[in-house]
C-alpha positions, 0 to 999 in steps of 0.5 A: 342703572341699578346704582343710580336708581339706589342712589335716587331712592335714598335721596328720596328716602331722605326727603321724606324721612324729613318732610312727612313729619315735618309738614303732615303732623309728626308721621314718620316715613316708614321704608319700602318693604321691596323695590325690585329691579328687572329687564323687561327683556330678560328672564321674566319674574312675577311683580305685583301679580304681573310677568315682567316680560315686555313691561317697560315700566317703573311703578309703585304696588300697594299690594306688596308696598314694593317700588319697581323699575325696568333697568333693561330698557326703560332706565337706559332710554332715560338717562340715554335721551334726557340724562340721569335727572330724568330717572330720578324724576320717574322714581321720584314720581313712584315714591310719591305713590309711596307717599300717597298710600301712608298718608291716606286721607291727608292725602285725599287718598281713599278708594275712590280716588280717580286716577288723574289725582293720583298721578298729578299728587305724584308730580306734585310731590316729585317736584318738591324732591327736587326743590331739595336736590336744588338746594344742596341737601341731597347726597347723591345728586346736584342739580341746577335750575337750568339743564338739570330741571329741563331733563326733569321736565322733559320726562314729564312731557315724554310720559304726557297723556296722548291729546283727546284722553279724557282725564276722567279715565282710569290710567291717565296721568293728564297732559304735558301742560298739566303735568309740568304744572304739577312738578312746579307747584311741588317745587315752589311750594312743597308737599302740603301744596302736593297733598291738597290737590283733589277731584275739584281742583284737577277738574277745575284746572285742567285745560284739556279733558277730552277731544270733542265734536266742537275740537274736531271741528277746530281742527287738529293741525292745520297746513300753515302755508295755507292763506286762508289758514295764515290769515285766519292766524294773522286776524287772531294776533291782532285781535288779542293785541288790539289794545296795543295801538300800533302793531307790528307787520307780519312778512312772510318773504323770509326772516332777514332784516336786511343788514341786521342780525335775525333771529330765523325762522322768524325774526323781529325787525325794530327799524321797520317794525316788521315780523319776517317769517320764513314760511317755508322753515316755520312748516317744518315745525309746524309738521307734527312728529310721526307716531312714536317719534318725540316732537322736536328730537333728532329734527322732528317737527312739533306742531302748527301750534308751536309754529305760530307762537313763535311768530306770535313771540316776535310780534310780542316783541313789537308790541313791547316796543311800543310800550317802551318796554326792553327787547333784550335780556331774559326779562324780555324773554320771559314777557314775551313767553307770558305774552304768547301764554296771553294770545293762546288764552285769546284762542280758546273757542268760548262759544263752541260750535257757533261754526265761526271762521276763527282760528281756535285752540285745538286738543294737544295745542298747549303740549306743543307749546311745553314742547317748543318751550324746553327746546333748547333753540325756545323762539317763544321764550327768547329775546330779539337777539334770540336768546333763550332763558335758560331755565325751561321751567321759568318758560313755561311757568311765564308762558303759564301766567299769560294763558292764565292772566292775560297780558296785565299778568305779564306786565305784572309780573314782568315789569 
């Protein structure tokens, strides 16, 4: 754990021994002055003014300028549950804490700094580290934008906030679909994107900032074999796709297609222009992960929110047909994700607390979605053959471009 987290650090020292001069007007990169290495269960040291018995952690002090990391439990459940790549991302992260500490005002770091800004920069510039493992310039790590930036983002939805943490508080980090928008806007673009995000535009952007009387009343999650409930949800697609002319049919008799393939739980049928859903497998995503277990790992559930995009994947495709768009290929499949991005949009409750009898999106409701979105098995993010795209950042970054511009975004962007 040791050598590969030396390894990570020298890369990174590399990365920024180039991009702090080049993109912040000449400053050098000045080294770490300690990274430290402990067993959270072993014989407990004093780091950054705190016992490391029982810290299960990695993290940056400005204190003592020291970047520390738990090779006893925390690096070995890493590489164990999502692969090498994700130590590199958490360590990547903590260096751009590094990073944030000698830039300063560059950084629109001061004293005053709320947290979410800082844990969102850090993102941001561990996502522009891995732009350059990317592109071939590391000498430690190879990575491809497939199965290689999928363990990355996944580290970042295991380290998410918990749903209803307002990001005005000290501590938070912000949520899955706030968090993978971080990293990807630090891979596409680099640090000088990383170092403008502020107090306005975390304020402006984040979706979710805590749970209220209004997302109560929402409600969390709800049972998707319910009528009422599956109603409510059937009413919903079709007023977010009123504009699509004819519409699919929604079946809840089981996901075949009669002679032809499927795709199950949920499958799309052209010949009859039919949606088939397998309501009794679908519940089985739709059951939320108990606490501490991680949704859609070792056969957990995720959510009712993920259920119902992946019907709503499959009645995109239908209204994609109509349109004489291609049902196969990985353009299709990213469509359909933007698409679905497009109908979660639809659902958010505009006029709260008007005490409507309408299927709303709920706190942790996008989360579910990055969740579904980074299985390997994606139905949101796949073609009718069912096929996924193999990138899990392209996924969620076309379902992003649906919640943000709607269905004439997608058609834009995937024509």
């Amino acid at each position: 754990m040791d050598r590969l987290a030396v390894n990570a650090l020298a890369d990174i020292y590399d990365y920024w021994t180039e991009r702090m001069p080049a993109d912040f007007g000449g400053q050098k990169f000045e080294p770490i002055a300690r990274l430290a290495s402990y067993d959270s269960g072993g014989k407990p040291v004093e780091l950054c003014g705190t016992s490391t018995a029982g810290l299960v952690n990695a993290f940056y002090c400005g204190a003592d300028d020291s970047v520390a990391w738990d090779r006893g439990e925390l690096l070995p459940m890493l590489d164990k549950q999502f692969g090498p790549m994700s130590v590199v991302a958490v360590l990547a992260h903590e260096m751009g804490h590094a990073v944030q500490f000698r830039l300063g005002e560059k950084s629109n770091m001061n004293q005053g700094t709320p947290t979410i800004v800082k844990e969102q920069q850090a993102d941001c510039y561990a996502g522009g580290f891995f732009r350059y493992v990317a592109e071939g310039k590391a000498k430690h790590f190879t990575i491809n934008t497939g199965t290689g930036l999928n363990q990355a983002l996944a580290t970042m939805f295991f380290i998410r906030d918990p749903a209803g943490l307002s990001a005005k508080e000290q501590g938070a980090h912000g949520l899955a679909f706030d968090r993978v928008y971080a990293f990807q806007a630090g891979f596409a673009e680099g640090p000088k994107r990383c170092a403008k995000m502020d107090v306005a535009e975390i304020e402006g952007r984040i979706e979710e900032k805590e749970r209220t009387e209004s997302d109560e009343r929402a409600g969390g999650e709800v049972d998707i074999t319910e009528e009422d409930k599956f109603a409510l949800f059937e009413e919903s697609v079709k007023s977010a796709f009123s504009a699509a002319g004819e519409q699919p049919r929604i079946s809840i008799d089981g996901a075949s297609c009669g002679g032809s393939a499927g795709t199950p739980p949920v499958s799309y049928c052209p010949d009859g222009n039919t949606v088939a859903v397998d309501l009794e497998e679908l519940a089985k995503i739709a059951t939320p992960p108990k606490r501490g277990e991680e949704p859609g790992v070792d056969g957990n559930g995720i959510g009712d929110f993920a259920a119902f995009a992946e019907i709503v994947s499959r009645y995109a495709l239908g209204v994609q047909k109509g349109a004489g768009a291609t049902l196969e290929g990985e353009t299709a499949g990213l469509r359909t994700a933007c698409l679905v991005g497009a109908w979660a949009e639809f659902t958010v409750d505009k006029t709260p607390g008007d005490g409507d009898r309408q299927l709303h999106l709920a706190v942790g409701d996008l989360d579910e979605a990055v969740a579904e979105l980074l299985q390997e098995n994606s139905l949101i993010a796949a073609d009718i053959n069912g096929k996924q795209v193999p990138s899990g950042f392209a996924r969620v970054e076309a379902f992003r471009i649906g919640y943000h511009d709607g269905d004439a975004g997608c058609a834009r962007a995937f024509s």
